[in-house]
KOLTORTOR-797709 format. One record per residue: x, y, z of N, C-alpha, C, O in turn. Coordinates in pm, 1 decimal, decimal comma, always signed. Example, Ala and Ser with C-alpha at 12.3 -4.5 7.8 and 13.67 -1.06 7.14 Angstrom:
BEGIN
@nu=+1319,0 | nv=-569,0 | nw=+780,0 | cau=+1230,0 | cav=-450,0 | caw=+780,0 | cu=+1320,0 | cv=-330,0 | cw=+780,0 | ou=+1423,6 | ov=-331,9 | ow=+846,5
@nu=+1285,0 | nv=-225,0 | nw=+708,0 | cau=+1367,0 | cav=-106,0 | caw=+714,0 | cu=+1290,0 | cv=+3,0 | cw=+787,0 | ou=+1340,9 | ov=+113,8 | ow=+803,9
// end
This chain:
BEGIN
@nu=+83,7 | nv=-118,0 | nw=+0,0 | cau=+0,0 | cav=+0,0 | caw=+0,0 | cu=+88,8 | cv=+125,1 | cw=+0,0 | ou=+201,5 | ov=+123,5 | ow=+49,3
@nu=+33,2 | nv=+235,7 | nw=-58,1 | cau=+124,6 | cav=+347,9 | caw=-117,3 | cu=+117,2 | cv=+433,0 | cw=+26,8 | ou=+212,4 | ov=+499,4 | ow=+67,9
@nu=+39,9 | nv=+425,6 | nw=+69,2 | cau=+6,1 | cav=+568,1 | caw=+206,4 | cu=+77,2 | cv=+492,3 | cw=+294,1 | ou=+132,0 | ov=+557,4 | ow=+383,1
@nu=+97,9 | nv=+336,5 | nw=+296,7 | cau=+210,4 | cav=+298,9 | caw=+422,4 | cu=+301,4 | cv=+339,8 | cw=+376,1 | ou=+323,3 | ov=+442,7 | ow=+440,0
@nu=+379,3 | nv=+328,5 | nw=+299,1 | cau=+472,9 | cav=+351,5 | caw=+240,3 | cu=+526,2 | cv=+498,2 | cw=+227,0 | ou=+643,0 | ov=+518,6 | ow=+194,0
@nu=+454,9 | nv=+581,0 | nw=+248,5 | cau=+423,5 | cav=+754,8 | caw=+247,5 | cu=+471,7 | cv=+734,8 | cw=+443,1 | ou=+577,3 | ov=+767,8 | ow=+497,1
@nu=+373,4 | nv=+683,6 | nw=+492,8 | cau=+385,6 | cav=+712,0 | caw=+645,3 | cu=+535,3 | cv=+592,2 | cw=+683,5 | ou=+569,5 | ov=+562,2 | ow=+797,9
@nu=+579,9 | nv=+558,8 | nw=+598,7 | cau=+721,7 | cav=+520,6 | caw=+645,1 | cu=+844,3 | cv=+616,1 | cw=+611,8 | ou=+963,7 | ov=+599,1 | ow=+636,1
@nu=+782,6 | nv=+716,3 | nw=+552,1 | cau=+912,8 | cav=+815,2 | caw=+511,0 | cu=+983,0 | cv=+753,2 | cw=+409,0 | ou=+1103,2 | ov=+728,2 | ow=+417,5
@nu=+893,7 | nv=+719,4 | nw=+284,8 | cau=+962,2 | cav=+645,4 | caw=+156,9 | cu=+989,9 | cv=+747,9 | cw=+72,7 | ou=+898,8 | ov=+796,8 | ow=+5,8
@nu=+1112,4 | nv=+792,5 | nw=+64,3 | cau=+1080,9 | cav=+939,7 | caw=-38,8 | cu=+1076,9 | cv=+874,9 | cw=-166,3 | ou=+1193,3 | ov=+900,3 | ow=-197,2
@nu=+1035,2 | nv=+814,7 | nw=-258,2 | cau=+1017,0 | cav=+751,7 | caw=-327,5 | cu=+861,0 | cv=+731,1 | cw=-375,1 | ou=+811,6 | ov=+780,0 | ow=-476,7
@nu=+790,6 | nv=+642,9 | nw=-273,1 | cau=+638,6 | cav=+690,0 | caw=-244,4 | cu=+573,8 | cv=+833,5 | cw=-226,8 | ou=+468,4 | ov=+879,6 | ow=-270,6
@nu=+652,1 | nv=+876,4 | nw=-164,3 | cau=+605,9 | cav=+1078,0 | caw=-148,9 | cu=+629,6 | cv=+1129,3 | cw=-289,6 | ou=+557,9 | ov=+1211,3 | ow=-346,8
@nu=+729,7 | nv=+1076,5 | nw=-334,7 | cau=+778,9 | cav=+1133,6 | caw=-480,4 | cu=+648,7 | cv=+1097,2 | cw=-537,3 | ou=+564,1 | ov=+1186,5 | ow=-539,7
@nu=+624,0 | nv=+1005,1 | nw=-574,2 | cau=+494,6 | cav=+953,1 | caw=-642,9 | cu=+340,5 | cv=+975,4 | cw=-606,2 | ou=+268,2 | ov=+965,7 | ow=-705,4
@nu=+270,4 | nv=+1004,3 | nw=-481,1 | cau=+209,5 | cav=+1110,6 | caw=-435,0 | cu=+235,5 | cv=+1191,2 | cw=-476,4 | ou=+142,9 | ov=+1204,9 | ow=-556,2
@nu=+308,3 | nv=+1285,2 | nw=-492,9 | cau=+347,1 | cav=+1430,1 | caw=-512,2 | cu=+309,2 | cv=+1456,2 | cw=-667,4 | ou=+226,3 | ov=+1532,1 | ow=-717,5
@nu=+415,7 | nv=+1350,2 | nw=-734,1 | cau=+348,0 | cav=+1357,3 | caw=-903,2 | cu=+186,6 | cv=+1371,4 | cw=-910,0 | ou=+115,0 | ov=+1470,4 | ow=-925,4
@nu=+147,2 | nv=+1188,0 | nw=-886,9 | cau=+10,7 | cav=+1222,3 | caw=-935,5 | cu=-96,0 | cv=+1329,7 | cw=-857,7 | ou=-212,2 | ov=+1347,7 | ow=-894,4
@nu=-38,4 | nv=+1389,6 | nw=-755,0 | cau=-122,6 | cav=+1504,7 | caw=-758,7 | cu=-70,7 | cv=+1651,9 | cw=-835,0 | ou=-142,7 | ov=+1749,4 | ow=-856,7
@nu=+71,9 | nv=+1638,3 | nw=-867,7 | cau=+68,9 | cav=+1748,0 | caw=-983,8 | cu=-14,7 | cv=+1755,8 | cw=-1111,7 | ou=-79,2 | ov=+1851,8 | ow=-1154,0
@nu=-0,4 | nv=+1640,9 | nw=-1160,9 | cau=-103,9 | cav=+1614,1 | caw=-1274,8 | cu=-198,9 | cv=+1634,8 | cw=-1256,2 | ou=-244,7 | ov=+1696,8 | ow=-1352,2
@nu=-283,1 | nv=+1617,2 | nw=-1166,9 | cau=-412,3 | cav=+1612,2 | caw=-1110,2 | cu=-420,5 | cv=+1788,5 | cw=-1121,9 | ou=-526,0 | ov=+1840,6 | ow=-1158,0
@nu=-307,6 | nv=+1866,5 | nw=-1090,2 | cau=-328,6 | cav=+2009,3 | caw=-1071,7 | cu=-386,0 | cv=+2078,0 | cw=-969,2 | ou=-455,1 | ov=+2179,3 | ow=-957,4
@nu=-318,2 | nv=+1960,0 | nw=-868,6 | cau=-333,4 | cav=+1993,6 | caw=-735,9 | cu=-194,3 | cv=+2029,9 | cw=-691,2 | ou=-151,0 | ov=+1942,9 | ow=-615,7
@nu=-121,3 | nv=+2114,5 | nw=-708,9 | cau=-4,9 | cav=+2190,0 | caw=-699,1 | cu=+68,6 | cv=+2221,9 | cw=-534,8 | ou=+187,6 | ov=+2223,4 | ow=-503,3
@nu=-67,6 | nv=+2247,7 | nw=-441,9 | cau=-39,5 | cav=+2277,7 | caw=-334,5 | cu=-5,9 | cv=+2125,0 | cw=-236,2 | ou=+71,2 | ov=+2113,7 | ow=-140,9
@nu=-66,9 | nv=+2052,6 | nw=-280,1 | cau=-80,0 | cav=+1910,4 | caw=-257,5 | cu=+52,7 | cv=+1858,8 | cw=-282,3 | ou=+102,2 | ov=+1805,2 | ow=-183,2
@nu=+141,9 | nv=+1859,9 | nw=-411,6 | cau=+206,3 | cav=+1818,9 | caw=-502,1 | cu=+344,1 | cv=+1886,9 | cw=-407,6 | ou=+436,9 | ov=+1815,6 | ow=-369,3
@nu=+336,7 | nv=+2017,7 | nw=-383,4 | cau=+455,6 | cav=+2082,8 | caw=-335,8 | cu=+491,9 | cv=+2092,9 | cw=-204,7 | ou=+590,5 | ov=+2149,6 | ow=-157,7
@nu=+389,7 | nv=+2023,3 | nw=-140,0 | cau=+443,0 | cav=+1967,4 | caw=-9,0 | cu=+460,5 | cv=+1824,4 | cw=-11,8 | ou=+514,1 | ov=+1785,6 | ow=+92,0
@nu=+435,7 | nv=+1736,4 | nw=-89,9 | cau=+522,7 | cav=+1594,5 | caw=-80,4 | cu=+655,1 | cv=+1610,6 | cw=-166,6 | ou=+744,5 | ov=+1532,7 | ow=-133,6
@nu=+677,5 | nv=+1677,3 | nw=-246,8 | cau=+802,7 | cav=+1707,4 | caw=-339,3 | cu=+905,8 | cv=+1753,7 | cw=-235,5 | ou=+1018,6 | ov=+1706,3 | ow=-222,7
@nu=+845,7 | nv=+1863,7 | nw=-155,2 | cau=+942,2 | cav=+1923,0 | caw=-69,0 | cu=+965,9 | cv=+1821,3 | cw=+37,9 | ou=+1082,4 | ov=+1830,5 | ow=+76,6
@nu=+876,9 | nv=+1696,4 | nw=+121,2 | cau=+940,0 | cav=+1591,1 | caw=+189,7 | cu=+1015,5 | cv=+1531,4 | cw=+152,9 | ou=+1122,0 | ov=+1505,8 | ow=+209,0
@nu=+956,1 | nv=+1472,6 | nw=-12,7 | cau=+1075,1 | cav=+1385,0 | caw=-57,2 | cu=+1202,6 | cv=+1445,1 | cw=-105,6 | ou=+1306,8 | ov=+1379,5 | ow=-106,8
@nu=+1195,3 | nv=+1581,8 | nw=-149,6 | cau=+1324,6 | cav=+1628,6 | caw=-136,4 | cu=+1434,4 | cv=+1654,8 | cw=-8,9 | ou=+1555,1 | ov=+1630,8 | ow=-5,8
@nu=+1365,8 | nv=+1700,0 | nw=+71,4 | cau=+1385,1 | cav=+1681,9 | caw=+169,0 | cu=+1462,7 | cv=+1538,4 | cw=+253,6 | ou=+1524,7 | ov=+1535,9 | ow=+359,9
@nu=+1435,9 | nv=+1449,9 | nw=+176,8 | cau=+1490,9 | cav=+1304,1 | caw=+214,7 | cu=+1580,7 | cv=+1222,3 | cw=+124,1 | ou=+1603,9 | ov=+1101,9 | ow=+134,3
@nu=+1631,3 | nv=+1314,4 | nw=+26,1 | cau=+1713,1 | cav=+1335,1 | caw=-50,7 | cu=+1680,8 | cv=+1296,8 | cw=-205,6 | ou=+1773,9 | ov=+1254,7 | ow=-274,2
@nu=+1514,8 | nv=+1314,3 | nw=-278,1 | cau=+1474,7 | cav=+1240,2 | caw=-369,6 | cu=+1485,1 | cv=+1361,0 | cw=-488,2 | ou=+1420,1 | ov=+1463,2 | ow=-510,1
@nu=+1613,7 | nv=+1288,4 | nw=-560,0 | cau=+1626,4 | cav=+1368,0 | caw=-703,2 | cu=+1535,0 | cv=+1403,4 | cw=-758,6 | ou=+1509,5 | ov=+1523,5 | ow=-768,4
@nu=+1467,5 | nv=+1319,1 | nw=-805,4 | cau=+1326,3 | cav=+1343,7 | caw=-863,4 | cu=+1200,5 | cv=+1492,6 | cw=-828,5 | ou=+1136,6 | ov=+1566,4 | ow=-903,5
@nu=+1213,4 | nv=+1480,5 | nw=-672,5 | cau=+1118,2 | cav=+1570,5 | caw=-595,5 | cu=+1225,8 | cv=+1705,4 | cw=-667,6 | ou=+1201,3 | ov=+1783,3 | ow=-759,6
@nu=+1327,0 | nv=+1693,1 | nw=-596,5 | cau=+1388,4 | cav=+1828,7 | caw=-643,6 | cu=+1378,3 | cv=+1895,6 | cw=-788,5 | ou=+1372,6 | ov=+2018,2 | ow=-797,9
@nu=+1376,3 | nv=+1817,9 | nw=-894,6 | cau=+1374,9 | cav=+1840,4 | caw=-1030,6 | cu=+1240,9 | cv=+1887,0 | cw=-1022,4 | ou=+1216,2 | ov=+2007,6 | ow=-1025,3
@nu=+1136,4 | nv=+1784,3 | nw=-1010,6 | cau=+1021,3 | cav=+1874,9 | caw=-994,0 | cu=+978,4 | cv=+2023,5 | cw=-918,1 | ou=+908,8 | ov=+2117,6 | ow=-956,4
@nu=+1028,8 | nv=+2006,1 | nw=-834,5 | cau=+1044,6 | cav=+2144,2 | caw=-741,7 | cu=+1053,1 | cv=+2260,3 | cw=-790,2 | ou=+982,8 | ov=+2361,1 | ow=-783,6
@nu=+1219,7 | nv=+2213,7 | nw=-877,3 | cau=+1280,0 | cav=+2348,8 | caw=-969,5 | cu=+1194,3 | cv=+2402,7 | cw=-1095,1 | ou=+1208,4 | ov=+2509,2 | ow=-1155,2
@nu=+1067,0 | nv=+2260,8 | nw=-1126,4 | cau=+1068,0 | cav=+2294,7 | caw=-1225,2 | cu=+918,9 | cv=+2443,4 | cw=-1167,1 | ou=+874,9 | ov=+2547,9 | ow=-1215,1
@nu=+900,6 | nv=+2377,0 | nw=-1069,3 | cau=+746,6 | cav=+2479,5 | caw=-985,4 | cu=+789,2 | cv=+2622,1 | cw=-984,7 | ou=+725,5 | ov=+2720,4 | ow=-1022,6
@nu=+936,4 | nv=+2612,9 | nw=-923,0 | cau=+970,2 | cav=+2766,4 | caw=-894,4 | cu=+1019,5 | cv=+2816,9 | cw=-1014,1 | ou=+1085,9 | ov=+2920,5 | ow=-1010,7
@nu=+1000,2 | nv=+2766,7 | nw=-1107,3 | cau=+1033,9 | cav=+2818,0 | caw=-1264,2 | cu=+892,1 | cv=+2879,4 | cw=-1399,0 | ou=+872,1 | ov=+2954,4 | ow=-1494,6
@nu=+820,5 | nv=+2761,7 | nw=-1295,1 | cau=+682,0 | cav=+2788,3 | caw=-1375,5 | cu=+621,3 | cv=+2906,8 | cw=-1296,5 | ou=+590,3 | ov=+3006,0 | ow=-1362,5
@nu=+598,4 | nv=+2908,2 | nw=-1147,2 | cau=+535,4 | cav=+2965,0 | caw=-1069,7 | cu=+409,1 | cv=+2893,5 | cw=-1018,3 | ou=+306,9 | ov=+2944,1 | ow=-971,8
@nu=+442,7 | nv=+2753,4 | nw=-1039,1 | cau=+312,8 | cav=+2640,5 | caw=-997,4 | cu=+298,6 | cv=+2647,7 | cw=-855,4 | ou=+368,2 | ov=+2586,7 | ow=-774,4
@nu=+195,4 | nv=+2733,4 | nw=-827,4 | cau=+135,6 | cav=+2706,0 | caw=-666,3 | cu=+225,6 | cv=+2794,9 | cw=-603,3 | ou=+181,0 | ov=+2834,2 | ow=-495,6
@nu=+366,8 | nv=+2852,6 | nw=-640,7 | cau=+468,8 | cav=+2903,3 | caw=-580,0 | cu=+526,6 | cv=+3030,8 | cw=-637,7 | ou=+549,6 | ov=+3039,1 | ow=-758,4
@nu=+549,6 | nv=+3126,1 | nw=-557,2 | cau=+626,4 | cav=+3249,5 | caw=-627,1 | cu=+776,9 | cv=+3186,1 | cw=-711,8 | ou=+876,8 | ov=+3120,0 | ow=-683,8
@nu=+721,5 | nv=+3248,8 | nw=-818,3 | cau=+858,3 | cav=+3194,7 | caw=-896,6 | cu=+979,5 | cv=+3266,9 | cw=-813,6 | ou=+981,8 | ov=+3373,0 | ow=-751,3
@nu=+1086,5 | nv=+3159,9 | nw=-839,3 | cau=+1185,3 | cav=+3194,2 | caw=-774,3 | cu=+1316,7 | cv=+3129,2 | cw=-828,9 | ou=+1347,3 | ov=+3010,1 | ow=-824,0
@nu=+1398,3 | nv=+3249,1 | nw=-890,0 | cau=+1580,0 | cav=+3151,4 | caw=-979,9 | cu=+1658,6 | cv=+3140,3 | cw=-890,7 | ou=+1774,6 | ov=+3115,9 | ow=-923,7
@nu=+1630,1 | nv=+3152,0 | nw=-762,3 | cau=+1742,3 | cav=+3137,3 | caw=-669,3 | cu=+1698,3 | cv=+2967,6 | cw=-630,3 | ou=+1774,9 | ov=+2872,2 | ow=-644,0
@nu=+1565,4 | nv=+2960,8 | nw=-582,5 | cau=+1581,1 | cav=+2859,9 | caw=-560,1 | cu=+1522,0 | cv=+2755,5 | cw=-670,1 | ou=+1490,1 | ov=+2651,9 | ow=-611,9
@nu=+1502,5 | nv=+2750,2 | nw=-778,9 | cau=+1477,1 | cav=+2690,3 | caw=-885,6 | cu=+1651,2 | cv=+2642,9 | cw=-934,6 | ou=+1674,5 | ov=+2524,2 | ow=-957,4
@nu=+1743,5 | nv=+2729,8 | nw=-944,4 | cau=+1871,8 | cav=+2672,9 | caw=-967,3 | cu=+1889,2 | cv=+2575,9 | cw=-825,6 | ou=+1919,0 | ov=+2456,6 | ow=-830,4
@nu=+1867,0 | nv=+2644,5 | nw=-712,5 | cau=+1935,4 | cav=+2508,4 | caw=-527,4 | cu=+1829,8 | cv=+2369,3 | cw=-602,5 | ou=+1824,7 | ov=+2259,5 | ow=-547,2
@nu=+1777,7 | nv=+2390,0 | nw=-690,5 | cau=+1655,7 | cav=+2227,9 | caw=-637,5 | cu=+1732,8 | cv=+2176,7 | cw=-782,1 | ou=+1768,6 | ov=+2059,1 | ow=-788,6
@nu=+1758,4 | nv=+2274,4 | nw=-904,7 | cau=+1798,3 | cav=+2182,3 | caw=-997,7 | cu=+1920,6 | cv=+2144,6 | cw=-975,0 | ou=+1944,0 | ov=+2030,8 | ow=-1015,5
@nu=+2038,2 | nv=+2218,1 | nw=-907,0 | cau=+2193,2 | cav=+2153,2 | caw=-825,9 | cu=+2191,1 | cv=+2024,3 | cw=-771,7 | ou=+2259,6 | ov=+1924,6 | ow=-794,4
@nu=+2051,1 | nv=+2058,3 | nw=-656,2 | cau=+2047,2 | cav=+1912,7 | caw=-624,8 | cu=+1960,3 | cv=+1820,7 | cw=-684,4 | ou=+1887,7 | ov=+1763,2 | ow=-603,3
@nu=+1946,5 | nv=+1790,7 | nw=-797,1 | cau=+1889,9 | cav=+1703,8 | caw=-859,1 | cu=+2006,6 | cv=+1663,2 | cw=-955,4 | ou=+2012,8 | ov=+1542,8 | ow=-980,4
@nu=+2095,4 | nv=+1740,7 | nw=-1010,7 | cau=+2197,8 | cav=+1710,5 | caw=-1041,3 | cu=+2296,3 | cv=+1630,4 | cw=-966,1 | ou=+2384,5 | ov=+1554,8 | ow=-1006,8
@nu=+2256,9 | nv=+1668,3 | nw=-833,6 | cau=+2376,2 | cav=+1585,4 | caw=-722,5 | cu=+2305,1 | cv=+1465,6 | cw=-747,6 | ou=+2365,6 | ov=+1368,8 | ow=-793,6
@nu=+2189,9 | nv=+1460,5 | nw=-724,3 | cau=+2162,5 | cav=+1313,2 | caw=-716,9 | cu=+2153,1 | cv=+1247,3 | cw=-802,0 | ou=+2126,9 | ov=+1129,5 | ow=-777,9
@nu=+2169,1 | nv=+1288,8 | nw=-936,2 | cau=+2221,2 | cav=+1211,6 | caw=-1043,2 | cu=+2080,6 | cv=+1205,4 | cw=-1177,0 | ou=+2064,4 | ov=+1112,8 | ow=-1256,5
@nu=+2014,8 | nv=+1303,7 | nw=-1169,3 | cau=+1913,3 | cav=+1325,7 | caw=-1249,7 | cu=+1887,3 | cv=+1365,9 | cw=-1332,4 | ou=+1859,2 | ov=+1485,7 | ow=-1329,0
@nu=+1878,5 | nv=+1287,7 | nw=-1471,0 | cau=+1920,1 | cav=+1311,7 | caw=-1602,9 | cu=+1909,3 | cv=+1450,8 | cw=-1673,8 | ou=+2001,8 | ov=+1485,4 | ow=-1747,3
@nu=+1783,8 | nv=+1545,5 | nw=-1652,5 | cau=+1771,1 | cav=+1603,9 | caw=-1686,6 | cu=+1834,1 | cv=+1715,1 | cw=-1649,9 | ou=+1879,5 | ov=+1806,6 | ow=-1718,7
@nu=+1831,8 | nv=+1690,4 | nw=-1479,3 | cau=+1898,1 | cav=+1834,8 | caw=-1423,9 | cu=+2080,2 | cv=+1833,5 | cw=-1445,7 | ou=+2164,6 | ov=+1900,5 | ow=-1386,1
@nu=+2094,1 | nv=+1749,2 | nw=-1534,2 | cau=+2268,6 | cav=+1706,3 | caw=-1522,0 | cu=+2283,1 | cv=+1816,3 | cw=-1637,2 | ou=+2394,0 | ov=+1842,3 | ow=-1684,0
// end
């Protein structure tokens, strides 16, 4: 089950929560599991992150921290942000 897996601190599972409620265009939803799983070191969340504070999804755009989330998505080895 995905919500155990959420309440085990899977940043992986949060990552995936987080997506399908971006899609969904639930943004506010989306940018607080992105920011846990980034938070827990999930490349993925961060790439997405950067890409929020770039769009202005749910969030004041922001290049300061749209470059910190794509760095670390690069640290963690994420194709796009490389």
């Amino acid at each position: 089950n995905n919500m155990k897996r959420v309440e085990a601190n899977d940043p992986v599972a949060i990552y995936e929560m987080g997506k399908n409620r971006y899609f969904e265009g639930d943004y506010k939803s989306a940018f607080k599991y992105f920011s846990k799983a980034a938070g827990l070191g999930d490349a993925e969340a961060h790439y997405l992150l950067s890409v929020m504070y770039r769009k202005g999804d749910n969030v004041e755009k922001d290049e300061k921290k749209e470059v910190y989330h794509l760095e670390e998505a690069a640290i963690g080895g994420h194709p796009y942000a490389r």
